[in-house]
N, CA, C and O atoms as a Maestro MAE file, in Angstrom:
{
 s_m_m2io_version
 :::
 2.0.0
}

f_m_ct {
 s_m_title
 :::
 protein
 m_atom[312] {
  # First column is atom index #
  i_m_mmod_type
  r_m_x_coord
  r_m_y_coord
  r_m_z_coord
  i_m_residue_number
  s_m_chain_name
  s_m_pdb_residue_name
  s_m_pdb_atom_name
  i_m_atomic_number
  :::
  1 25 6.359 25.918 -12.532 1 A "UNK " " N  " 7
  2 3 6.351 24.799 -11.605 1 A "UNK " " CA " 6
  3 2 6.499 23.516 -12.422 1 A "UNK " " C  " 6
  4 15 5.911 23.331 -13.487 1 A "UNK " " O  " 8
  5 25 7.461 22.505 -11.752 2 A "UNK " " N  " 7
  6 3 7.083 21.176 -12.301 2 A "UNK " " CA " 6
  7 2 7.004 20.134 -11.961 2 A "UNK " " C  " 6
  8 15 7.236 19.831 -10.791 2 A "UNK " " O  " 8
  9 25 6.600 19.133 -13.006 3 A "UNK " " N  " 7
  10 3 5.931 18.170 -12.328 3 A "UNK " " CA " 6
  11 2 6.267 17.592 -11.100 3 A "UNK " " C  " 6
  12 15 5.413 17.173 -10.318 3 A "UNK " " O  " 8
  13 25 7.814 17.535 -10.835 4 A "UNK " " N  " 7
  14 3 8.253 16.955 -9.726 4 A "UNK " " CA " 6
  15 2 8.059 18.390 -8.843 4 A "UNK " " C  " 6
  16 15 7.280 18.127 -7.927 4 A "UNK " " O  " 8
  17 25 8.257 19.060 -8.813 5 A "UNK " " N  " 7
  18 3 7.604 19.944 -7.730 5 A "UNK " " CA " 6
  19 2 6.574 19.674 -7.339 5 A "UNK " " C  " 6
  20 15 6.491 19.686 -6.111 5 A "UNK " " O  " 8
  21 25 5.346 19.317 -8.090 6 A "UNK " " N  " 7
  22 3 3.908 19.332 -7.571 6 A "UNK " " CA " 6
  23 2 3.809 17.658 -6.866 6 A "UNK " " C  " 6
  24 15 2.832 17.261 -6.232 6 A "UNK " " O  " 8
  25 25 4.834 16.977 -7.100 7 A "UNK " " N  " 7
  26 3 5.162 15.967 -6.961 7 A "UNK " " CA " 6
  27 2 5.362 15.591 -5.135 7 A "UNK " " C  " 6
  28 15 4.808 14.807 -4.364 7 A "UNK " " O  " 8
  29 25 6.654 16.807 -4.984 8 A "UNK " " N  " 7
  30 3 7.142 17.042 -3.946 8 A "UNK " " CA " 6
  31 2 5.662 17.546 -3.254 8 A "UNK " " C  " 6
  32 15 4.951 16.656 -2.786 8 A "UNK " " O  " 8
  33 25 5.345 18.496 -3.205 9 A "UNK " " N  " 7
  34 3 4.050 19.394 -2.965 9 A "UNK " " CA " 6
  35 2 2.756 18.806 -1.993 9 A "UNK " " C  " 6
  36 15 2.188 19.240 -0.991 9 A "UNK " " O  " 8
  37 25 2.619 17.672 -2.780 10 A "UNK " " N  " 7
  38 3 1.671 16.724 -2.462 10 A "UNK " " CA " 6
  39 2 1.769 15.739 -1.442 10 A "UNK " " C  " 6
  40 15 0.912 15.356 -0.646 10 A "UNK " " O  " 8
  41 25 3.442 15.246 -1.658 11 A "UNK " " N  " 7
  42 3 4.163 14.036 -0.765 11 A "UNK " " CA " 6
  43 2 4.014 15.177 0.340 11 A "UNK " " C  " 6
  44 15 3.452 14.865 1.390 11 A "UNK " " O  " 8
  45 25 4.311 16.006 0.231 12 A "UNK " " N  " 7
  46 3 4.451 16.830 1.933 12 A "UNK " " CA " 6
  47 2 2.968 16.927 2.063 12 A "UNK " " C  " 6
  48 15 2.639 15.960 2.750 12 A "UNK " " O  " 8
  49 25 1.896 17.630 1.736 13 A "UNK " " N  " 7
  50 3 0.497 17.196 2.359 13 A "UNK " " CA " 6
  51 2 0.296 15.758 2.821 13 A "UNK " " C  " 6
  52 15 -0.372 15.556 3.835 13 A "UNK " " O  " 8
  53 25 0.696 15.003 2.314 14 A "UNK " " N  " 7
  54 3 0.375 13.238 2.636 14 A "UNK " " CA " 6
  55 2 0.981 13.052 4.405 14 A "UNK " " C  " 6
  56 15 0.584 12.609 5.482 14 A "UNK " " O  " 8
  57 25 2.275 13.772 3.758 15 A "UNK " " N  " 7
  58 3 3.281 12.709 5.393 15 A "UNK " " CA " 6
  59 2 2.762 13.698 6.611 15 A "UNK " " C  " 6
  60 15 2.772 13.254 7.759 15 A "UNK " " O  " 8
  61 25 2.274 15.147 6.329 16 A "UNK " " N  " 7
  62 3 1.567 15.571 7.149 16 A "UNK " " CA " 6
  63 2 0.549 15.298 7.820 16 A "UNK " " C  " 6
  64 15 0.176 15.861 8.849 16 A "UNK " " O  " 8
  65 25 0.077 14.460 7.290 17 A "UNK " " N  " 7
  66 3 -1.715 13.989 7.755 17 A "UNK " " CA " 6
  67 2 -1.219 12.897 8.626 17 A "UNK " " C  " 6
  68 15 -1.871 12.870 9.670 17 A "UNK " " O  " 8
  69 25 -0.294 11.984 8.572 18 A "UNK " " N  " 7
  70 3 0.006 11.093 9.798 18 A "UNK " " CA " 6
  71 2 1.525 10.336 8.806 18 A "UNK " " C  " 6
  72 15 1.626 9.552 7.863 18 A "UNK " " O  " 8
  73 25 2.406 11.040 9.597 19 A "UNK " " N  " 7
  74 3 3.946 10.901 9.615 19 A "UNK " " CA " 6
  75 2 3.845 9.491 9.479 19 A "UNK " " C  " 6
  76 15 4.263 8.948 8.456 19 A "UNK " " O  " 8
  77 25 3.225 8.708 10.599 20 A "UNK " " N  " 7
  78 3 3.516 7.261 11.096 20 A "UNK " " CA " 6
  79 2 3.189 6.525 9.817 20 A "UNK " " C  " 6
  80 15 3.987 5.972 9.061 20 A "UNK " " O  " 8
  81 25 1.797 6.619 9.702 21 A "UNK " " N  " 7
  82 3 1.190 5.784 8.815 21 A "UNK " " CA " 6
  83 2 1.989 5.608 7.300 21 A "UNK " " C  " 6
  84 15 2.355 4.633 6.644 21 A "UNK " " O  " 8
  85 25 2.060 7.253 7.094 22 A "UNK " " N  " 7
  86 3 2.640 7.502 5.634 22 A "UNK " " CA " 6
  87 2 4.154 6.144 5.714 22 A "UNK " " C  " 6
  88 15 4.374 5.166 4.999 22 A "UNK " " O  " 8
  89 25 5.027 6.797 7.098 23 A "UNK " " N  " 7
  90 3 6.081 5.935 6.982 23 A "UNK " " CA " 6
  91 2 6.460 4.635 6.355 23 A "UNK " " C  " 6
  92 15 7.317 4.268 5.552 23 A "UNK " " O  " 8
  93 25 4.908 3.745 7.437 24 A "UNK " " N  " 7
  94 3 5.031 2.780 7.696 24 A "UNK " " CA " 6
  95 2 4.747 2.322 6.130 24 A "UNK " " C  " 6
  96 15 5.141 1.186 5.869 24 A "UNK " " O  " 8
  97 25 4.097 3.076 5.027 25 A "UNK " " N  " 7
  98 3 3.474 2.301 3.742 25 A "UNK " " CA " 6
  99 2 4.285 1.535 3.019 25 A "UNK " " C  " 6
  100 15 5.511 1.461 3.103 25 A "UNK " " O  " 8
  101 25 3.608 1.002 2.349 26 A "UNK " " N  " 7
  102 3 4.541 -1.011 1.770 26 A "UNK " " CA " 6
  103 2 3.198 -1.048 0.322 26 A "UNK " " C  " 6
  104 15 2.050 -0.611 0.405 26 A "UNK " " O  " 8
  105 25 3.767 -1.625 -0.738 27 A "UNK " " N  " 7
  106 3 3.552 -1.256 -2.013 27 A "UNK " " CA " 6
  107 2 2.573 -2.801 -1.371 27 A "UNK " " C  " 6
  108 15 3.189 -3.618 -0.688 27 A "UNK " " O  " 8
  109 25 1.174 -3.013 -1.665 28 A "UNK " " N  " 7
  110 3 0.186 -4.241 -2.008 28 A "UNK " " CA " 6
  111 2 1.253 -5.366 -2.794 28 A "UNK " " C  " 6
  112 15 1.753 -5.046 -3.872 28 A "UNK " " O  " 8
  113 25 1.456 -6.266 -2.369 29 A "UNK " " N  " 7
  114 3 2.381 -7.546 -3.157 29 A "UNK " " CA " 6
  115 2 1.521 -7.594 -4.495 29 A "UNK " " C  " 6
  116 15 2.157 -7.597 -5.549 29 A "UNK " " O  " 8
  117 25 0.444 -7.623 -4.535 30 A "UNK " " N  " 7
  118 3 -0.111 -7.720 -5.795 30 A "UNK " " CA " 6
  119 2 0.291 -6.679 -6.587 30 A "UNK " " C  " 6
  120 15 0.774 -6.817 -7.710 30 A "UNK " " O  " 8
  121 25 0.114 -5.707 -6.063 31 A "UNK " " N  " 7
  122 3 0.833 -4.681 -7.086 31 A "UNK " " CA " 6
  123 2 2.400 -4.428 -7.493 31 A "UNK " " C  " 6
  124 15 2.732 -3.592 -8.333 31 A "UNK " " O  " 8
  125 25 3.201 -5.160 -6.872 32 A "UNK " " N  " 7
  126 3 4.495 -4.947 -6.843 32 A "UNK " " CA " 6
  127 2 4.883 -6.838 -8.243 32 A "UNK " " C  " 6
  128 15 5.898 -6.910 -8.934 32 A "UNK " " O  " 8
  129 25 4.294 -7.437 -8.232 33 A "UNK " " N  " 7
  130 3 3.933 -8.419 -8.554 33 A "UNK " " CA " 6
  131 2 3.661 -8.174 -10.319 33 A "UNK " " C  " 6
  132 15 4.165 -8.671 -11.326 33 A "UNK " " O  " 8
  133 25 2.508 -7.057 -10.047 34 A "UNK " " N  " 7
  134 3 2.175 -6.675 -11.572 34 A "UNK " " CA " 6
  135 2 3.644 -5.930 -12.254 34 A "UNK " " C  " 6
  136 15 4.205 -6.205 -13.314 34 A "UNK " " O  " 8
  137 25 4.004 -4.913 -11.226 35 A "UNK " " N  " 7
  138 3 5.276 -4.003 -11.918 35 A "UNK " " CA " 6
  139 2 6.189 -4.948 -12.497 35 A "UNK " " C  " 6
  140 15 6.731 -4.833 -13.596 35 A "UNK " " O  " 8
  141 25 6.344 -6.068 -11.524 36 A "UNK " " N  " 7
  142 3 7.720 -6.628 -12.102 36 A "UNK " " CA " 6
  143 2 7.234 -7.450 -13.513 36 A "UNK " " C  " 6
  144 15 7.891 -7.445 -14.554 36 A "UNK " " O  " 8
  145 25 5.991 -8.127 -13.324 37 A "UNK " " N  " 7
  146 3 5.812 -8.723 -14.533 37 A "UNK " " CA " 6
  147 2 5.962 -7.661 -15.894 37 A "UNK " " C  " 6
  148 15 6.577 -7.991 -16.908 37 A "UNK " " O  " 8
  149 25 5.173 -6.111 -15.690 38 A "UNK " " N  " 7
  150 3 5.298 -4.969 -16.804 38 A "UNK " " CA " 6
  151 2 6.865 -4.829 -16.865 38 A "UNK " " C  " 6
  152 15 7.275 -5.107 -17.992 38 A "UNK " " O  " 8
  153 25 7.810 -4.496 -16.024 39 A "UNK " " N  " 7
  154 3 8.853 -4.142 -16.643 39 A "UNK " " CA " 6
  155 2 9.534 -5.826 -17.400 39 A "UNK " " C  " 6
  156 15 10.430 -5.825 -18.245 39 A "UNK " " O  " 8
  157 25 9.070 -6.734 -17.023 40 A "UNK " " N  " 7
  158 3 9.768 -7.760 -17.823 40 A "UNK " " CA " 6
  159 2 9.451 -7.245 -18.976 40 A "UNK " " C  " 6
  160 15 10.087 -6.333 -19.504 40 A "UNK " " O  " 8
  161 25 8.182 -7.928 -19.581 41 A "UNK " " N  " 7
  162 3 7.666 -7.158 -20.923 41 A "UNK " " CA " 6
  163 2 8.325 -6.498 -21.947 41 A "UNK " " C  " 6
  164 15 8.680 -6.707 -23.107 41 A "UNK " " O  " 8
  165 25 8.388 -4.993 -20.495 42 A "UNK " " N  " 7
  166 3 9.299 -3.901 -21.279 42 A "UNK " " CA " 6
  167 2 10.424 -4.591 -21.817 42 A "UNK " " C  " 6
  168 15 10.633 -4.764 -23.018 42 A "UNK " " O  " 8
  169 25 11.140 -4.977 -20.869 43 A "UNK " " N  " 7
  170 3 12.583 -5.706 -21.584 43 A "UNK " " CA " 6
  171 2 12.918 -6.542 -22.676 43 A "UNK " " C  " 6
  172 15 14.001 -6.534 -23.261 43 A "UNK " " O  " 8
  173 25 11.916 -7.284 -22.934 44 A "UNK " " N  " 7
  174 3 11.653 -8.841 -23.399 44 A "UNK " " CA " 6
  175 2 11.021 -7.589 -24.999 44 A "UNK " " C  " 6
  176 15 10.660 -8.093 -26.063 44 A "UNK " " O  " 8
  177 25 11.027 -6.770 -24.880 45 A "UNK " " N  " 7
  178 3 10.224 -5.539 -25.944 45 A "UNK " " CA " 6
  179 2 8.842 -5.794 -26.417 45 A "UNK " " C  " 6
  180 15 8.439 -5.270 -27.455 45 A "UNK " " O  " 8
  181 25 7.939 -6.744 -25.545 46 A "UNK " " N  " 7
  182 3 6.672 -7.597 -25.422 46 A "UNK " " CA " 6
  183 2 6.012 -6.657 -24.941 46 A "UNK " " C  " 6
  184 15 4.876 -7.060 -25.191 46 A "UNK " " O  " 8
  185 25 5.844 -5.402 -24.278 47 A "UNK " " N  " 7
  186 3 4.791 -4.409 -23.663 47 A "UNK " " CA " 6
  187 2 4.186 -3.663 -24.764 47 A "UNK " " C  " 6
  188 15 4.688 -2.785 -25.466 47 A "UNK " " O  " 8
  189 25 2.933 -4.210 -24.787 48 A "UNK " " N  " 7
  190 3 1.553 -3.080 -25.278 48 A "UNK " " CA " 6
  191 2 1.731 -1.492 -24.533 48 A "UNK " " C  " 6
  192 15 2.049 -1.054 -23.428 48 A "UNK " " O  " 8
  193 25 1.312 -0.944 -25.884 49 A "UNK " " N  " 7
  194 3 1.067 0.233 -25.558 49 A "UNK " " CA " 6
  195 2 0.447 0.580 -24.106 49 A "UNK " " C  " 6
  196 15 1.091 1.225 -23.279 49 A "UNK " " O  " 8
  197 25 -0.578 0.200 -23.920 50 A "UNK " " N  " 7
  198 3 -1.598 0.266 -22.742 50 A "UNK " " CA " 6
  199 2 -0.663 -0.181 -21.812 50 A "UNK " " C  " 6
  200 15 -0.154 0.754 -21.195 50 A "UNK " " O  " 8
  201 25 -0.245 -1.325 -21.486 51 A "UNK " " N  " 7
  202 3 0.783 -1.957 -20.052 51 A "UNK " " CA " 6
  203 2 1.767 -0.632 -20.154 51 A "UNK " " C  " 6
  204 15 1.647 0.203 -19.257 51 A "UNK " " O  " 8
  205 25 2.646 -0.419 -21.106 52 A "UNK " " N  " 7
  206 3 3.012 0.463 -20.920 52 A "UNK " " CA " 6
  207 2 2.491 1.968 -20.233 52 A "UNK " " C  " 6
  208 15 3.356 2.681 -19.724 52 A "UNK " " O  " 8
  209 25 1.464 2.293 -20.236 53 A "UNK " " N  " 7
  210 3 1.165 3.298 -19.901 53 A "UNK " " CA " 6
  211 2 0.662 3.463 -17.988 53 A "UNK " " C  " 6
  212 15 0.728 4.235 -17.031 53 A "UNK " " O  " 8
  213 25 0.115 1.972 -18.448 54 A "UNK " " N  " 7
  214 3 0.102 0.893 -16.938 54 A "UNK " " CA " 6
  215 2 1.262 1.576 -16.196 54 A "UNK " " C  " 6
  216 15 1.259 2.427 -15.306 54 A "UNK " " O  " 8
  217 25 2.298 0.912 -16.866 55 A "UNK " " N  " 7
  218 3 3.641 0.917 -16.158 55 A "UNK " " CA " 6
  219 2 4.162 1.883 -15.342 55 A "UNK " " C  " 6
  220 15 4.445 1.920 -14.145 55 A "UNK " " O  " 8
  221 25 4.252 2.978 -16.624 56 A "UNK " " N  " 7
  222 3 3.632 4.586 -16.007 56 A "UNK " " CA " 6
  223 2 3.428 4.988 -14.855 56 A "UNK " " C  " 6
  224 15 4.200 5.526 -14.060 56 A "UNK " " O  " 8
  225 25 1.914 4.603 -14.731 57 A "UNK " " N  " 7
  226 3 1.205 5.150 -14.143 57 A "UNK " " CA " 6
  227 2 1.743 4.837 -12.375 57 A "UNK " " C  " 6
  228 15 1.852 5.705 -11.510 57 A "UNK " " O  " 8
  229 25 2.008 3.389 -12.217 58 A "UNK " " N  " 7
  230 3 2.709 2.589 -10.927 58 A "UNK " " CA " 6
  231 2 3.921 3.196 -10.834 58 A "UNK " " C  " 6
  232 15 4.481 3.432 -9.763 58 A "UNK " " O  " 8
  233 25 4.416 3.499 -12.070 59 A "UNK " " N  " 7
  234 3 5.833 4.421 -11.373 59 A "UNK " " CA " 6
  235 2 6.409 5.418 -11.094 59 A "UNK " " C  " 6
  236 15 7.554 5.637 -10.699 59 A "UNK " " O  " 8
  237 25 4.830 6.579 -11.505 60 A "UNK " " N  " 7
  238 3 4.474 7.856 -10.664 60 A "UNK " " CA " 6
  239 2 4.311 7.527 -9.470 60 A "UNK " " C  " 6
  240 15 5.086 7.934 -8.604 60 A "UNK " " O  " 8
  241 25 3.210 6.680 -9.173 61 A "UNK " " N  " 7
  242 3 2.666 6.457 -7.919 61 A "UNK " " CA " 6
  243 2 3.783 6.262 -6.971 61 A "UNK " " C  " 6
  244 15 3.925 6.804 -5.875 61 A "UNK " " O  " 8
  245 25 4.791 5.145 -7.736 62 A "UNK " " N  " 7
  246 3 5.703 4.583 -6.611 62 A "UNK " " CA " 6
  247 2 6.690 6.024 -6.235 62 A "UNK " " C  " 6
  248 15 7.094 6.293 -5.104 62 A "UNK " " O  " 8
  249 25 6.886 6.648 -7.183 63 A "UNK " " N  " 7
  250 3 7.859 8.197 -6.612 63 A "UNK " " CA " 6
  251 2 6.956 8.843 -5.583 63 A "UNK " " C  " 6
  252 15 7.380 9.179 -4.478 63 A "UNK " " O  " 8
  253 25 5.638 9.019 -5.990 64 A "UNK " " N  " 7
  254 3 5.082 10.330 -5.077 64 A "UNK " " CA " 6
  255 2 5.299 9.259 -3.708 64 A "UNK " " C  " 6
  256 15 5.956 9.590 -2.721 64 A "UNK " " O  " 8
  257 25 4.618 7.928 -3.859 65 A "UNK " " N  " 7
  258 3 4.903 7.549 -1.965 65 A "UNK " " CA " 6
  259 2 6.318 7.398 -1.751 65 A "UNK " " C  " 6
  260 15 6.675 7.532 -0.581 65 A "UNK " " O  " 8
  261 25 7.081 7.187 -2.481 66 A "UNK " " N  " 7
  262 3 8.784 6.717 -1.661 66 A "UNK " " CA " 6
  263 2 9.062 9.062 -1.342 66 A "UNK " " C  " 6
  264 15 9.937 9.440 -0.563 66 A "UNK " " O  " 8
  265 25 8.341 9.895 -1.946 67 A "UNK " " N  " 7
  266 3 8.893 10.915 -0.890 67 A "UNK " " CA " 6
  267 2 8.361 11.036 -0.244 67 A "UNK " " C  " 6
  268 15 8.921 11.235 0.834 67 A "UNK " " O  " 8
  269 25 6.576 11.041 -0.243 68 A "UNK " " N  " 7
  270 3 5.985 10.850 1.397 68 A "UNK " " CA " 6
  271 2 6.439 10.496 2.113 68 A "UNK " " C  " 6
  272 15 6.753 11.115 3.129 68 A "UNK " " O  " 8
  273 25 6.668 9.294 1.859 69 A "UNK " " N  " 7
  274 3 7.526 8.310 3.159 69 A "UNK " " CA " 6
  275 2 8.890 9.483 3.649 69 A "UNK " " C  " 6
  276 15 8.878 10.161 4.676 69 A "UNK " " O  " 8
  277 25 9.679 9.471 2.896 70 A "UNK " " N  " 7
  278 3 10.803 10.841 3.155 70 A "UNK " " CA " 6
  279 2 10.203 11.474 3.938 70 A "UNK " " C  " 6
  280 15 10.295 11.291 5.152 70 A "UNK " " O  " 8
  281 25 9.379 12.449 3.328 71 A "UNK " " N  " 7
  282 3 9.135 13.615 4.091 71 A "UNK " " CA " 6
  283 2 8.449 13.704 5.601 71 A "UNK " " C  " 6
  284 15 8.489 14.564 6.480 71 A "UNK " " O  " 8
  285 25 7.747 12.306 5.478 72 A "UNK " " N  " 7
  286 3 7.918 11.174 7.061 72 A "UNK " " CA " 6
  287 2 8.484 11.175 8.221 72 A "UNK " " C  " 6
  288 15 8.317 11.417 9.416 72 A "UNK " " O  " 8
  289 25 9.438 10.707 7.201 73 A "UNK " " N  " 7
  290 3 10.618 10.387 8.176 73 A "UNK " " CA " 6
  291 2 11.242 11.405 8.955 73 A "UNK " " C  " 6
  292 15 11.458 11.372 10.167 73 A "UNK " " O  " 8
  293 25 11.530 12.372 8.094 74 A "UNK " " N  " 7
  294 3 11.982 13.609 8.268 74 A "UNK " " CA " 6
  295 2 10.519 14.100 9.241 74 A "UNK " " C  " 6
  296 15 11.096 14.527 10.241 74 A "UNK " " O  " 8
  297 25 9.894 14.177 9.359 75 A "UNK " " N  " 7
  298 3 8.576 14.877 10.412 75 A "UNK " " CA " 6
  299 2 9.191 14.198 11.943 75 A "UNK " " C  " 6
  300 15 9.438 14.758 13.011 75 A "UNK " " O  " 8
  301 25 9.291 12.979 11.587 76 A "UNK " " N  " 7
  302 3 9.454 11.838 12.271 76 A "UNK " " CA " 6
  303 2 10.422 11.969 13.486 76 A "UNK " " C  " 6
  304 15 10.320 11.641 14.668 76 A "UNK " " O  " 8
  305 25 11.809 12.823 12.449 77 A "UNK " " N  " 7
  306 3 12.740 12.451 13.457 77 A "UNK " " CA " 6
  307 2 12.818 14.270 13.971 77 A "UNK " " C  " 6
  308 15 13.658 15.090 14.341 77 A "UNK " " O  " 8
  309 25 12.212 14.234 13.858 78 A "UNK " " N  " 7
  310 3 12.092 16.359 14.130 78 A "UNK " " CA " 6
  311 2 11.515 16.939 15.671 78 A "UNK " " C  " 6
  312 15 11.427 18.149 15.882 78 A "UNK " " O  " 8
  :::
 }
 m_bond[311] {
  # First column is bond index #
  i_m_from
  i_m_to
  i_m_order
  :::
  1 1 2 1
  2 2 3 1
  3 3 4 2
  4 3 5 1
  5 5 6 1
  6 6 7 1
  7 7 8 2
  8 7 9 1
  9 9 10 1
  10 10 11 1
  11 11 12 2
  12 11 13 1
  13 13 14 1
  14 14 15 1
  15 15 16 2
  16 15 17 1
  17 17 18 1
  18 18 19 1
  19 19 20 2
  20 19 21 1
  21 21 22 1
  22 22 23 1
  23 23 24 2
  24 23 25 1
  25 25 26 1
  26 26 27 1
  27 27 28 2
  28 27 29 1
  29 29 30 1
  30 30 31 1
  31 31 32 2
  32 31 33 1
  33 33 34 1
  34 34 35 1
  35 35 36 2
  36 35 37 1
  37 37 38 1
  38 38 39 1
  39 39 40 2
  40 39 41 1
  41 41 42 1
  42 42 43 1
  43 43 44 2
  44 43 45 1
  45 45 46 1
  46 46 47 1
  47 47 48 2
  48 47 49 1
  49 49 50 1
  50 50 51 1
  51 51 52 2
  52 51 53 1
  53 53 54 1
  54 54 55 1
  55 55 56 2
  56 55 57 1
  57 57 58 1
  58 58 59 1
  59 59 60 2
  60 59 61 1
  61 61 62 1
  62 62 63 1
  63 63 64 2
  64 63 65 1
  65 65 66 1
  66 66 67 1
  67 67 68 2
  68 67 69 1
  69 69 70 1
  70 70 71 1
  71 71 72 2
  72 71 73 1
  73 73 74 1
  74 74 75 1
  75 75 76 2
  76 75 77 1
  77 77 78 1
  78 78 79 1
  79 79 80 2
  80 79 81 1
  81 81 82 1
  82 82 83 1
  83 83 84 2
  84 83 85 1
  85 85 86 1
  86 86 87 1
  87 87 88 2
  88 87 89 1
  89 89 90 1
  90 90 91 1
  91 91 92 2
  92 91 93 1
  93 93 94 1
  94 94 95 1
  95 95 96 2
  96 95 97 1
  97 97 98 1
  98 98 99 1
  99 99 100 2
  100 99 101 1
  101 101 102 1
  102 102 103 1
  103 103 104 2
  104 103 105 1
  105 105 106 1
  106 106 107 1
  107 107 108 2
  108 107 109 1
  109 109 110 1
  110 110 111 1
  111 111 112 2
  112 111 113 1
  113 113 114 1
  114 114 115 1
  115 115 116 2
  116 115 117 1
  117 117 118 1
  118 118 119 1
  119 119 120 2
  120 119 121 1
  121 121 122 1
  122 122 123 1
  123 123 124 2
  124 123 125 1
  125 125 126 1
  126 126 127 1
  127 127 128 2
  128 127 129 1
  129 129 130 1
  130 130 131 1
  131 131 132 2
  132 131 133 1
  133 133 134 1
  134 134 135 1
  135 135 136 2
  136 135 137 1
  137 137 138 1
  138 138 139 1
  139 139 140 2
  140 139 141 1
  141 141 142 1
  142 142 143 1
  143 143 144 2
  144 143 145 1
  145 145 146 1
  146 146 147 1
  147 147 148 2
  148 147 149 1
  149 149 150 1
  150 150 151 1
  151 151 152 2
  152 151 153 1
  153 153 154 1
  154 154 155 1
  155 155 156 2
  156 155 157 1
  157 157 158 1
  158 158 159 1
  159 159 160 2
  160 159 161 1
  161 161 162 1
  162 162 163 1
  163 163 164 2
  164 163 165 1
  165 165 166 1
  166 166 167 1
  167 167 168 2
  168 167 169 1
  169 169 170 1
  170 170 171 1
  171 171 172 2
  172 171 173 1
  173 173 174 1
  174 174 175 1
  175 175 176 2
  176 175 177 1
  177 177 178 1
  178 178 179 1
  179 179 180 2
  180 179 181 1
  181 181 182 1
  182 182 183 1
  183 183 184 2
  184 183 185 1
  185 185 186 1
  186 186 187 1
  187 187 188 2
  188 187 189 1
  189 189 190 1
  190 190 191 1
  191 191 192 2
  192 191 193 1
  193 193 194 1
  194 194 195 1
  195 195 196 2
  196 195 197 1
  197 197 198 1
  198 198 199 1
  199 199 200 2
  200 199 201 1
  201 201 202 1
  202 202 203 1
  203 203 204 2
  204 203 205 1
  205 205 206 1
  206 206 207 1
  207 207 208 2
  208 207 209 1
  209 209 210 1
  210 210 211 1
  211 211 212 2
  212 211 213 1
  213 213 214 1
  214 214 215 1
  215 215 216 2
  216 215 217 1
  217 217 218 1
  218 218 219 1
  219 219 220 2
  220 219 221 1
  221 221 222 1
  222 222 223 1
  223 223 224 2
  224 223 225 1
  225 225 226 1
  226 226 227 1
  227 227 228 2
  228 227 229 1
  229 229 230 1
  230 230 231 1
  231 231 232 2
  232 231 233 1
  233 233 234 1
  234 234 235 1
  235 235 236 2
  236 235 237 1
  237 237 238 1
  238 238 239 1
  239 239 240 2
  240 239 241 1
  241 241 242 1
  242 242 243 1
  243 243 244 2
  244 243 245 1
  245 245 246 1
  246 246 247 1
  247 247 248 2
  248 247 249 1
  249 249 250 1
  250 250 251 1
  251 251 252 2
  252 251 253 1
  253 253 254 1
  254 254 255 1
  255 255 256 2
  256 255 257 1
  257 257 258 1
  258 258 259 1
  259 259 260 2
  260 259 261 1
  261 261 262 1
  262 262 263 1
  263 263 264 2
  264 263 265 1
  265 265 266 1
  266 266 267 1
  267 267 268 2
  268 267 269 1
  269 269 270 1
  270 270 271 1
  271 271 272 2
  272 271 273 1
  273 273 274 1
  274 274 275 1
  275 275 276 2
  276 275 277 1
  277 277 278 1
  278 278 279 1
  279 279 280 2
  280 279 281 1
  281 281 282 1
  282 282 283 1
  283 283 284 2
  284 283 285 1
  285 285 286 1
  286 286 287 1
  287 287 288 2
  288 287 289 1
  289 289 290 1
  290 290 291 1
  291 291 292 2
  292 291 293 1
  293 293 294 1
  294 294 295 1
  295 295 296 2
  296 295 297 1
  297 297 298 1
  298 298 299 1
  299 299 300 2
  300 299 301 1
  301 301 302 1
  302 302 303 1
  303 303 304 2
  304 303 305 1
  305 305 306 1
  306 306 307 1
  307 307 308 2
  308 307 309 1
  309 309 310 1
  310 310 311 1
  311 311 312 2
  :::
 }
}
């Protein structure tokens, strides 16, 4: 199994528990706020180890909800 499987796996338990809600989810501005400032960083080649890992971590998160949301939608229109 891998990671994006368990990935997938999970996003489908989520959009199951309420299609709507999952749909409707929207990243906290504050947090979307931090990403963009970390990937500047990255670019600028200014990111600490740690932000980096930061970075990471927000851009697991942001995959597993953008397929919830999918797998949503898909409940959604079914």
């Amino acid at each position: 199994m891998t990671v994006t499987q368990v990935f997938d796996d999970v996003a489908v338990l989520l959009a199951q528990m309420d299609p709507a809600k999952i749909a409707a989810l929207k990243a906290p501005k504050a947090m979307a706020t931090r990403v963009e400032v970390l990937v500047n960083k990255k670019k600028e080649g200014q990111i600490t180890t740690e932000e980096s890992a930061e970075l990471e971590r927000f851009l697991a998160l942001d995959m597993l909800i953008n397929l919830a949301k999918a797998r949503a939608h898909r409940l959604l229109a079914a």
